[in-house]
N, C-alpha and C positions, 0 to 999 in steps of 0.2 A: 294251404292254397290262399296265400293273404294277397290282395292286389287287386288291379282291374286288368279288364283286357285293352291292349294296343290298339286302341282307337284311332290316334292320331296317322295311323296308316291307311293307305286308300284304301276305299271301296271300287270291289271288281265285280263287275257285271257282265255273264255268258249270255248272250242274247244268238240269235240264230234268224234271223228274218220274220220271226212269228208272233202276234198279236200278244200272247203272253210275255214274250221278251219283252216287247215294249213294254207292258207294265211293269215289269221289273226292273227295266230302266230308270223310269221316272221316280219308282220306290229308292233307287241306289241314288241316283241325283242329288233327292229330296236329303237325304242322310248325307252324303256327300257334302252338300252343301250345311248341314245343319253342324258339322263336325269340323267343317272347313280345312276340308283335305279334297285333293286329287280324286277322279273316279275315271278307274280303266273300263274300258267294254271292249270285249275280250270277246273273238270269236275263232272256234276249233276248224281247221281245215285239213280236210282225212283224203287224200288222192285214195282211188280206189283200183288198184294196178288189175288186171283182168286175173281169173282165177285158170284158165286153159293153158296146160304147153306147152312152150314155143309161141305164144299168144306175142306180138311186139306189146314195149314197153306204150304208157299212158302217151295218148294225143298229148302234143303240146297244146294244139288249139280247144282241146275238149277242157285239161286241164288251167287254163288261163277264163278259158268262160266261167269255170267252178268256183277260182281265184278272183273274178270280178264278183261275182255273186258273195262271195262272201265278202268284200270291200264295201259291197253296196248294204250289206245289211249292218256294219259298225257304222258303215257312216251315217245310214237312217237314223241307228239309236243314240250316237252323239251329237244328231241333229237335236235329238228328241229330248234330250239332257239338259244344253245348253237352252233350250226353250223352258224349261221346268225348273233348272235353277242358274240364271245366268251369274257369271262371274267366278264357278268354280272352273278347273281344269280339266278337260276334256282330254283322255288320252286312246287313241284308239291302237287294235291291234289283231291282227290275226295270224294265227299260231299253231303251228304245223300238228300235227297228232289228235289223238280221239276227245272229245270234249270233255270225256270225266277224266283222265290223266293230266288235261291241258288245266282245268279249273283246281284239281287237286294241287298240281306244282304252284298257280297262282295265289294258292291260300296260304303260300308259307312266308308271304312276305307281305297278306292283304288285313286288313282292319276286320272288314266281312266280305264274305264270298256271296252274290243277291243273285237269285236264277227265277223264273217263271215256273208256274206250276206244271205246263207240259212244255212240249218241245225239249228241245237239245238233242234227241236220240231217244226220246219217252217212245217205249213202245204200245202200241194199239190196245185198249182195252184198261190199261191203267189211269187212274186217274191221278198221279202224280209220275210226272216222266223219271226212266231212269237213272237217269243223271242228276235230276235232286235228292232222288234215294241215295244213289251213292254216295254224294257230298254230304250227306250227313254221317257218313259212317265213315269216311277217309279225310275229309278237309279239316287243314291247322288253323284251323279260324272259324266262329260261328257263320253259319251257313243262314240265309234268310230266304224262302220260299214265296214267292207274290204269288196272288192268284192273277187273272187274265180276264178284262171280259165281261167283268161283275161288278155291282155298287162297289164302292170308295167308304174304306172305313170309315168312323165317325173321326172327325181330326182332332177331337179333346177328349176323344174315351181312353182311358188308362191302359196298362201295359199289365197284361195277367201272366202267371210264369207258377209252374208248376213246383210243389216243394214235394219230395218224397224222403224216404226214412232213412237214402243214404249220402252219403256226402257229393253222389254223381250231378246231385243236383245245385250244388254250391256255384259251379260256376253258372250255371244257370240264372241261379240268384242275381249273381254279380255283375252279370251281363244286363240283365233285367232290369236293375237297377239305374245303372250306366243311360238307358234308351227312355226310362220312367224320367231320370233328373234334365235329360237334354230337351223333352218334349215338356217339360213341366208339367207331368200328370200324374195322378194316386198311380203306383204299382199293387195289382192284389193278386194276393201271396194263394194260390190253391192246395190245399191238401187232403185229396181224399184217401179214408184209411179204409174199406170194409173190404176190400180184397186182402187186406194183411190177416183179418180172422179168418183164418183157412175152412176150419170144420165148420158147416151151414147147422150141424145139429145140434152145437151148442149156443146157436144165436137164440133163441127163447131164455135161455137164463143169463143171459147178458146182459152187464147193469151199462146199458149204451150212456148215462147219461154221465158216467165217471168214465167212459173210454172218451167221450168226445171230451170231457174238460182234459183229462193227459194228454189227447191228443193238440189241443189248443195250446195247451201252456210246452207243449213241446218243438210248435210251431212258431211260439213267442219268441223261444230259446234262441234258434237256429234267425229269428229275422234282426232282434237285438244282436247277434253277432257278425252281420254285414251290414244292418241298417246304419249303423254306425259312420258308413263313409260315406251314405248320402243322406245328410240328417234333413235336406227339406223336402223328401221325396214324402209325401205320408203314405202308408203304408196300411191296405188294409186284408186285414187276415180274413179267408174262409177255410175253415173245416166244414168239409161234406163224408156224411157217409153215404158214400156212394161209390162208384169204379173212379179211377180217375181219370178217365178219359170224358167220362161221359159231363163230372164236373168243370173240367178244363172248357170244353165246348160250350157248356151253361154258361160263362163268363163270360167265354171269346165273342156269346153275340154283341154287346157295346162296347168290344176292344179293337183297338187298330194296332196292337202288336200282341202274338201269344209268345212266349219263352219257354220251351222245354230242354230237358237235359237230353243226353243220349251216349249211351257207352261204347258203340259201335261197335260191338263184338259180331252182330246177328248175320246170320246168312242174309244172300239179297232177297229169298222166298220168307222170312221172318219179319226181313225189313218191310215189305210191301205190304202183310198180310197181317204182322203181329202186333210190335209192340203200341203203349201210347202215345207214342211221338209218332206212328202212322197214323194211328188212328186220327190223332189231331192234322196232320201235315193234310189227309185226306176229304176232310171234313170241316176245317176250322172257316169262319167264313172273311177271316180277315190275313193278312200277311204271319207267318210260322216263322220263329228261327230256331235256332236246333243245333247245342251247343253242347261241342264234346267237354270232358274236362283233360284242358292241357298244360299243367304247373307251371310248363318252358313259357306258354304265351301268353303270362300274366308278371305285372309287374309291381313292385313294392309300394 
């Protein structure tokens, strides 16, 4: 997996008429504009034909009201773009089918996929909507989650990115990287190991302070092998023992961008509930992106 990810492709932004979209707008803009590419904002429009019968087919007039409604909400958010970063290209669009199919098909040809922390079809009770769940487990491009509503990361705090023991996290790295060298800020590397000591009964005769030095020099290893392609980015490493979620968060409070990996194998009751990449998407207090690894969509 040697390469970066296709950047130079636009940034798509699913927005929905909702307070969170907007922010994820102006987050897509901002990157938009900083990578000097096009940004689509892309909204799903689902007719909902009656479930009775012999029921006739959809109002014309019900459905064109639904269809201005969602006109009106691209257009707010391309309003809202071009005020946030003028001079890039503004493309808008709205695109027949469910929002996670619509944003999934849009990732195969987009740089990143940017969505709000709720809205899009988030159902009640969640505190990240469905449709970012999803696109983190089905979209060909990393996926970036804003929050909505809430203080404004710090604009010179670093870019934190999760390293873990297997290669899932490479592209993560690499992505990580990419976003640390364009904002000119430290990237810092987290890795926490004490959930890999499985048995709790042997932690008394554990010599922790030789597990933390192998675990450092292992985390040398894996950053001198992509550090490499962005040599001004400085780079600073933590080992924690601790969960990794809980250190990812430790970090995330003076960062304006977290990077984790994600395999997306998980059911969607795993995805919400389980791993660390919810745990952070749920909790993080700054912007998440959430990056599968895809060989196809990286380049030499």
């Amino acid at each position: 997996m040697a390469g970066a990810w296709r950047l130079a492709q636009p940034v798509v932004v699913g927005v929905d008429g909702s307070g969170p979209a907007l922010a994820a707008t102006r987050w897509a803009a901002c990157e938009a504009g900083r990578r000097r590419v096009g940004l689509r904002v892309v909204k799903a429009f689902l007719e909902r034909p009656s479930k009775r019968i012999g029921a006739p087919g959809p109002d014309p007039y019900y459905r064109e009201v639904m269809l201005e409604g969602a006109r009106a909400a691209v257009a707010e958010a391309a309003t809202v773009a071009a005020a946030v970063a003028p001079g890039i290209e503004v493309t808008e669009d709205v695109v027949d089918g469910r929002p996670l199919s619509v944003l999934v098909d849009e990732s195969k040809h987009a740089g990143t996929i940017v969505v709000g922390k709720r809205g899009l079809g988030g159902y009640g009770g969640l505190l990240v909507g469905s449709v970012a769940v999803g696109l983190t487990t089905q979209a060909r491009c990393p996926v970036v989650v804003v929050r909505g509503g809430e203080p404004e990361p710090p604009p010179r705090g670093p870019v934190v990115v999760g390293i873990g023991i297997s290669a899932t996290s490479d592209a993560a790295l690499i992505f990580a990287l990419e976003m640390a060298a364009a904002r000119d800020v430290p990237l810092v590397a987290v890795h926490a190991w004490m959930e890999y000591i499985a048995d709790p009964a042997v932690w008394p005769v554990q010599e922790w302070g030789a597990i933390d030095a192998d675990q450092d020099q292992m985390l040398a290893a894996r950053l001198a092998q992509w550090g490499e392609k962005q040599p001004d980015v400085e780079i600073r490493r933590v080992v924690a023992r601790d969960r990794p979620a809980h250190a990812l968060l430790e970090q995330a409070a003076l960062a304006q961008l977290v990077v984790v990996g994600s395999r997306g194998r998980s059911t969607f009751r795993k995805r919400v509930f389980g791993s660390v990449c919810d745990t952070v998407l749920q909790h993080a207090p700054c912007p998440v992106a959430v990056v599968r690894p895809h060989p196809a969509d990286l380049v030499a």
